[in-house]
C-alpha positions in Angstrom: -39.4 -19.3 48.7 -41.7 -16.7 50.2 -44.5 -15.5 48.5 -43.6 -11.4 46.7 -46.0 -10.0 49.6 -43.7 -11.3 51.8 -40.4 -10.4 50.1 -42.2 -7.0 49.5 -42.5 -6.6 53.5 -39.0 -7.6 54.2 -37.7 -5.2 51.6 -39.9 -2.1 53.0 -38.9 -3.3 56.6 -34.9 -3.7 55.8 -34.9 -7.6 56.6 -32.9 -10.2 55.0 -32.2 -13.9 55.9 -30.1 -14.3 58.8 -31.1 -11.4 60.7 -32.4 -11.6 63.9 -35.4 -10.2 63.8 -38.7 -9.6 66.4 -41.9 -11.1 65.5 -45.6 -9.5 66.7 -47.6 -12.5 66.2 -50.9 -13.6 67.9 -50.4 -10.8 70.6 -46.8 -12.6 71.2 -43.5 -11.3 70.5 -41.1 -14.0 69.6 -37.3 -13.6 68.7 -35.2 -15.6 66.1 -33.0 -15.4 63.2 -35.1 -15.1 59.9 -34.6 -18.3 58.1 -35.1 -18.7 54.4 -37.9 -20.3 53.3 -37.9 -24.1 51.8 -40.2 -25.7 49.3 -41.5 -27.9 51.5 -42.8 -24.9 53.9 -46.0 -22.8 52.4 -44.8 -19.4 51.0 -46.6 -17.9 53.6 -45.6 -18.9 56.5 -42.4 -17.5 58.1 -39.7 -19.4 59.3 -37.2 -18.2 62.2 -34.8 -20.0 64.2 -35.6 -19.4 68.0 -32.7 -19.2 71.2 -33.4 -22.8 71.5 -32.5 -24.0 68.6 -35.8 -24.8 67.2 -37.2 -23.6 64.1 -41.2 -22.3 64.0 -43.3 -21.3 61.3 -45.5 -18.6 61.7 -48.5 -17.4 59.6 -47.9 -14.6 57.4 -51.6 -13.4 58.3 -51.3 -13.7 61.8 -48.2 -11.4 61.9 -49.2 -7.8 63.0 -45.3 -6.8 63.1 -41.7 -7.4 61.5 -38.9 -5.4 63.5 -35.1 -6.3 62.6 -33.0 -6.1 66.2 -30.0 -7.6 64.7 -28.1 -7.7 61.3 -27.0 -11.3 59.7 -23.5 -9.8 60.4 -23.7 -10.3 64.4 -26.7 -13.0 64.3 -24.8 -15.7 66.3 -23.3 -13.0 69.4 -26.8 -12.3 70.0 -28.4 -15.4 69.6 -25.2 -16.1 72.1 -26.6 -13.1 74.1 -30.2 -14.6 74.4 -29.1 -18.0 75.0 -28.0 -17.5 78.8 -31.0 -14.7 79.9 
């Protein structure tokens, strides 16, 4: 589970799990679907699920920006979409 911060953030931002979602972090901007948090991940660190297939974490206080790009209800066409740029 994510820490109420974080919850707080994707609440104000119009997030939710499964959304595909763009990601300001470390002066990067990285794409995934927002992936719910597990107890064996910190509660603030941010999971997504990149084009690849690969899940990252990412540290809450290293993120500068939270954009959504996609809803949960068409995650999979553009994941789809990303996969062969």
């Amino acid at each position: 589970m994510y820490s109420a911060i974080i919850e707080e953030r994707f609440d104000k931002e119009g997030v939710k799990y499964g959304d595909i979602v763009e990601v300001s972090w470390k002066g990067r901007k990285l794409i995934g679907e927002l992936m719910p948090s597990s107890e064996a991940n910190s509660e603030n660190v941010i999971i997504i699920k990149l084009k690849n297939g690969y899940n990252i974490g990412l540290a809450y206080s290293d993120i500068a920006e939270i954009k959504k790009i996609g809803s949960a209800s068409n995650a999979s066409a553009i994941n789809k979409e990303n996969s062969s740029t």
